[in-house]
N, C-alpha and C positions, 0 to 999 in steps of 0.2 A: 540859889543853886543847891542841889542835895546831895548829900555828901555821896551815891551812888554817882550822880555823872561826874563831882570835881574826882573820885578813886578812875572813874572813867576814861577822864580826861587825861591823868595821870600816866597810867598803862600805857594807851594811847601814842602819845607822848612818846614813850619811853620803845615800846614797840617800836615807833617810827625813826625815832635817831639811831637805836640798834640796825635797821634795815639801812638806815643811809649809810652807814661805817661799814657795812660787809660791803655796799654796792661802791664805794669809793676806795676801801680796800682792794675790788676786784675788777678797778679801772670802770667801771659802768657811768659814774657819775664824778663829775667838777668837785674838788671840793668846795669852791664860794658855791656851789648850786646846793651840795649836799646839806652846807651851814645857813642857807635861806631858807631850805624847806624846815628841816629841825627849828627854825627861830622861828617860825610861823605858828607850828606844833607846840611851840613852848609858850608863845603868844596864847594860842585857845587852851593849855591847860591853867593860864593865870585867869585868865578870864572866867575860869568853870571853878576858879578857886581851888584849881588841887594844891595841895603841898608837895613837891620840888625842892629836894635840894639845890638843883639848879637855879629856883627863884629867891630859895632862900643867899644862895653867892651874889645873885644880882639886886638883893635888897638895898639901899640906903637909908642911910638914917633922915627921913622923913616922916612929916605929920600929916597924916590924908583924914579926913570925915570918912568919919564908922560908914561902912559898905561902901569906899570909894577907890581903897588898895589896886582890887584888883583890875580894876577897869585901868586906874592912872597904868597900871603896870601893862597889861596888856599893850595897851598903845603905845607904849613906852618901846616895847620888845617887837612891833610889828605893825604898820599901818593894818588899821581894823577890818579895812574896806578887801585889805589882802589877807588878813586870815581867816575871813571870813568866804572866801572867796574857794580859799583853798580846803578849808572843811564842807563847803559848800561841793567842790568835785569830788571830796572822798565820798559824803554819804551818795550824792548820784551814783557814785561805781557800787557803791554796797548792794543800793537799791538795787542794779542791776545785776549783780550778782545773786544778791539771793533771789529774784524774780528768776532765773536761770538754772538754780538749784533752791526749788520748793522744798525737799525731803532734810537738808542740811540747819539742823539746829541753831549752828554753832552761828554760819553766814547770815543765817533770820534774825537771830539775837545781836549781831554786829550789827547790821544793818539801822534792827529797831534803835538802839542805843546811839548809833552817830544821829540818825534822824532824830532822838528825843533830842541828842548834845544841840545839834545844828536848831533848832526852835529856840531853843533856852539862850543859846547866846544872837539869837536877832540873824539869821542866814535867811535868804528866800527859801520862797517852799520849794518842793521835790520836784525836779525837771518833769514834765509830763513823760511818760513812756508809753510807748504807742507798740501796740500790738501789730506785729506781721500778720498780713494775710498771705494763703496760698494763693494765687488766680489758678482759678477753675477751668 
């Protein structure tokens, strides 16, 4: 993983648990719902290898084989199948998003990046998205 997507994954992350605390703060969301999606997030950024003080609190004192931390951790923090699942919806929505706004930099560049993340950690590929027609 390069250290581009584990800062990625990071951010990400870190984004996403701030967005759950203002939407639980503001009665929108459960907090057990608010603290499963952030464990999920916190799952795919062990998995991308970010550093987390968060992963670092939830370290033990364990012996893993060289390149096997992160993966034991990951699973550890989140069945795989489900945060895989759940990165798997976000880049879909990105995709969609920035396919909706071509001119937006910003949404292109998110979008590309969860799609790199979403490859790198083993996600299916990108939902097909099907072009509307008018009928004539």
């Amino acid at each position: 993983m390069s250290k581009f997507l584990a800062q990625f994954a990071a951010e990400e992350f870190t984004r996403r648990r701030d967005a759950l605390i203002t939407a639980h703060a503001a009665g929108k969301i459960a907090a057990d719902a608010a603290n499963a999606n952030a464990q999920l997030w916190l799952a795919i950024a062990c998995a991308a290898r970010a550093d987390l003080p968060e992963l670092h609190a939830l370290a033990t004192p364990r012996i893993f084989p060289p390149g096997t931390m992160a993966a034991v951790c990951a699973a550890d923090l989140a069945d795989p199948l489900e945060w895989r699942a759940e990165l798997t919806r976000a880049r879909d929505r990105a995709v969609r998003k920035a396919l909706s706004n071509p001119k937006d930099l910003h949404t292109q560049q998110r979008a590309w990046d969860l799609q790199t993340l979403a490859v790198q950690l083993g996600c299916p590929e990108t939902t097909p998205i099907k072009e509307e027609r008018n009928a004539a």
